[in-house]
C-alpha positions as CSV (number, residue, x, y, z in Angstrom):
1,X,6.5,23.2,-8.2
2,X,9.7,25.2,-8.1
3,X,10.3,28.9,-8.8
4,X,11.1,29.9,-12.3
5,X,14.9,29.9,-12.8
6,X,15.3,33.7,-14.2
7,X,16.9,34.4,-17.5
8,X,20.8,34.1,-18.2
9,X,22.2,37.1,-19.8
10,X,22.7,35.4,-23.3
11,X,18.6,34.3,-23.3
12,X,17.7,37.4,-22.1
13,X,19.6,38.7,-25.0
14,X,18.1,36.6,-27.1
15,X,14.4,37.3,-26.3
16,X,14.7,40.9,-27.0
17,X,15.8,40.5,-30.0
18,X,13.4,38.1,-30.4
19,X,10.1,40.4,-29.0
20,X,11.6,43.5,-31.4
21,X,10.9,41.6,-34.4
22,X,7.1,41.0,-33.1
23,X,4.1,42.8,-34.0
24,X,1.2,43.0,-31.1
25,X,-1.6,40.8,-31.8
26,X,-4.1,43.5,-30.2
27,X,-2.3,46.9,-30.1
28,X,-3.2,49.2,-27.3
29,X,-6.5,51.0,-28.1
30,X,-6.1,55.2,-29.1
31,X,-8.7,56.9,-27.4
32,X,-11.4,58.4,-29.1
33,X,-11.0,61.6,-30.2
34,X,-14.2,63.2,-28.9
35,X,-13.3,62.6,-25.2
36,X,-9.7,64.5,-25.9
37,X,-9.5,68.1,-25.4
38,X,-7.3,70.1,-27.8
39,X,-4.6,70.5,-25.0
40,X,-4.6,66.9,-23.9
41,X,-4.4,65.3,-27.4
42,X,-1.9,62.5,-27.4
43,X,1.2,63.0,-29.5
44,X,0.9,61.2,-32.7
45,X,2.5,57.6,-32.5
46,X,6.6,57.6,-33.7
47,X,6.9,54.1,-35.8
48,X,9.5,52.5,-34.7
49,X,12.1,51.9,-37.7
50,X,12.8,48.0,-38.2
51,X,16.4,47.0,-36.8
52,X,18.0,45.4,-39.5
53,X,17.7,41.4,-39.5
54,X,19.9,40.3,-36.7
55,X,22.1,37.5,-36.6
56,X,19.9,34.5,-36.4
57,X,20.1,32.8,-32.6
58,X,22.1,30.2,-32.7
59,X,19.5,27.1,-30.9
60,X,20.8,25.3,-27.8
61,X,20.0,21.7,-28.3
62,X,17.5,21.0,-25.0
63,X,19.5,18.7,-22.9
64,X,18.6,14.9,-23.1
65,X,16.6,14.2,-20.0
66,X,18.4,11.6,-17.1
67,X,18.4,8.2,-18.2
68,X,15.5,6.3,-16.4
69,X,16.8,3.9,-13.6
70,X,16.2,0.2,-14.6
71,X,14.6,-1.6,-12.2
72,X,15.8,-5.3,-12.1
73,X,12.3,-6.6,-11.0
74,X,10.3,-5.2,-14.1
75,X,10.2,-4.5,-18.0
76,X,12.5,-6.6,-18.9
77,X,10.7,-9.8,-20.2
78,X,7.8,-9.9,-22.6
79,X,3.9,-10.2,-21.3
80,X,3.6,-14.1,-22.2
81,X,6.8,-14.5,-19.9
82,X,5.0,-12.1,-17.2
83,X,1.5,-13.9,-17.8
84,X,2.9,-17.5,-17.5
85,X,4.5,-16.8,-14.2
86,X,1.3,-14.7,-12.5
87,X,-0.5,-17.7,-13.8
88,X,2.4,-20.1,-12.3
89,X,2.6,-21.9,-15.6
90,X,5.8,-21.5,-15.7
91,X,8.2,-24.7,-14.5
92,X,11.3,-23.7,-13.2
93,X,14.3,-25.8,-14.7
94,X,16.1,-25.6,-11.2
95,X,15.3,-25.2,-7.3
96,X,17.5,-23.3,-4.9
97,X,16.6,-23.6,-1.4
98,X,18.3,-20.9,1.0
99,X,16.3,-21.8,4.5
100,X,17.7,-22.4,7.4
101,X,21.1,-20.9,6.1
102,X,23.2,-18.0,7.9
103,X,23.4,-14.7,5.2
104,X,27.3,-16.1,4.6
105,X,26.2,-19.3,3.5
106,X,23.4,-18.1,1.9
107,X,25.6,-16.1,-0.3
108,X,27.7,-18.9,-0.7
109,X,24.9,-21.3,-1.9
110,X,23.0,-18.6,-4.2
111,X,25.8,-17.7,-6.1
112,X,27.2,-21.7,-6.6
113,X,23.7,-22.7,-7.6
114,X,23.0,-19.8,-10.3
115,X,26.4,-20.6,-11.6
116,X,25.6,-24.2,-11.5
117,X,22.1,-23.5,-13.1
118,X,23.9,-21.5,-16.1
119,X,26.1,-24.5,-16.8
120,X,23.1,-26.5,-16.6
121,X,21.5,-24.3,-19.4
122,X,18.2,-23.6,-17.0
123,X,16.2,-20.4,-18.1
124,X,14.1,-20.3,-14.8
125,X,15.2,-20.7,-11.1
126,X,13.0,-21.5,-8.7
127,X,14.9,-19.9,-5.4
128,X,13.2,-20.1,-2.1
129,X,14.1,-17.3,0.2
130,X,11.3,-17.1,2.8
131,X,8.7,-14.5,3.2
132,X,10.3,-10.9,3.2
133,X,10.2,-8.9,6.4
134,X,11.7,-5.5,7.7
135,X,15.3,-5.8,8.0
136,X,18.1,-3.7,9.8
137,X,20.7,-3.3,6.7
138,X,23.5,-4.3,9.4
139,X,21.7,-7.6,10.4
140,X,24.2,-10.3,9.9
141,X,21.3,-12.9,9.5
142,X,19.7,-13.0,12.5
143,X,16.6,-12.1,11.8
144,X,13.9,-13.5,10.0
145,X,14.0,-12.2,6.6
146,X,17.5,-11.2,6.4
147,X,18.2,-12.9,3.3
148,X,15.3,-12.0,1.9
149,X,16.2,-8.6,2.0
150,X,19.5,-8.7,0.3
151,X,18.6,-11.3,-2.3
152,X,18.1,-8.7,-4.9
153,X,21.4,-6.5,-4.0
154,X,23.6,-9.9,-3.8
155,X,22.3,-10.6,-7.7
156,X,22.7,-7.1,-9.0
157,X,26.4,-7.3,-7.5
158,X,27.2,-10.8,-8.4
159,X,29.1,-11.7,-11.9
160,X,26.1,-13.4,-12.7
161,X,23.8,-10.0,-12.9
162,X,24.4,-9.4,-16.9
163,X,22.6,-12.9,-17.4
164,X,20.1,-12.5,-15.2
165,X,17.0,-10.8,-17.2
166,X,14.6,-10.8,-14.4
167,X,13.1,-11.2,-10.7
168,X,9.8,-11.9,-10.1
169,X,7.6,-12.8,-6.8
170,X,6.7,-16.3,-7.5
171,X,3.4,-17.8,-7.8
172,X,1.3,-19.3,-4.7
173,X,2.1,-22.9,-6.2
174,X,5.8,-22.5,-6.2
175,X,6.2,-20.4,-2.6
176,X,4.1,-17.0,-3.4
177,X,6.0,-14.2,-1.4
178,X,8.2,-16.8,0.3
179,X,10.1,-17.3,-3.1
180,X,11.0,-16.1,-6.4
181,X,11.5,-16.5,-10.2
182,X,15.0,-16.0,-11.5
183,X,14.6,-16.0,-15.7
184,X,18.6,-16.7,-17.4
185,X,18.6,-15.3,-20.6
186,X,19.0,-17.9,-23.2
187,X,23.1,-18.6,-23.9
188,X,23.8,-18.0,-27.6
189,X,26.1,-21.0,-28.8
């Protein structure tokens, strides 16, 4: 947790005005008159004369929290879309197949087959990317798992991202970790 923030000068204005209009819910207790000795005996208590109303406060709206970063890979498609695929009931309308390429051609090939599955009308792409393993972000394909790795940022960058509505891990039957689901959203025409 953080430290408390402290009061600006126009809240701390605010509150006192705000505690001088408040009674106490349990005033301080006088003390009982037998234990007071006629030259201790507390002075009798002043009331305090009520300010006249003050302006009311004007109220800050509270600011609208950050929006919430959208991950690519989830919320984005309904449960019977998320259930068919964990089940692998889903059939993907196209395959594309990025082994044995170089990250250059594999750029090359992901972003000519999503375009070629968009003109095709596919809604799912099967795309087979091989299992992911740790990468170096400067790895110029080298390493297995390269392309794995930059999959996901080479969508979200592409001009194809806005009809892309989500990636998912695919099921065992169709590659398990060694692939994934790419769901179009349906073209409006």
């Amino acid at each position: 947790m953080s430290a408390p923030r402290g009061l600006s000068e126009d809240e701390a204005e605010a509150w006192e005005k705000v505690a001088a209009t408040v009674d106490r819910l349990h005033p301080a207790k006088a003390p009982s008159p037998m234990r007071l000795s006629k030259a201790a005996a507390p002075p009798k208590p002043q009331p305090q004369p009520r300010k006249a109303a003050a302006k009311p406060v004007r109220q800050v709206p509270a600011p609208k929290p950050a929006p919430k970063q959208i991950d690519a890979t989830r919320n984005t498609l309904d449960a019977g879309w998320d259930k068919r695929m964990r089940s692998g009931a889903v059939q993907p309308d196209f395959t594309l197949d990025l082994h044995g390429h170089g990250l250059d051609a594999a750029y090359n090939r992901l972003m000519s087959g999503v375009a070629q599955a968009r003109a095709m009308g596919a809604r799912t792409i099967l795309l087979v990317t091989g299992k992911p393993r740790p990468v170096d972000p400067a790895d110029r394909g080298h390493k297995r798992g390269a392309i794995r790795a930059k999959v996901l940022d080479w969508l979200a960058a592409s001009s194809h991202h806005s009809a892309i509505v989500a990636v998912r891990r695919a099921h065992i039957r169709h590659g398990g970790d060694g692939a994934l689901y790419i769901v179009l959203r349906r073209e409006r025409g």
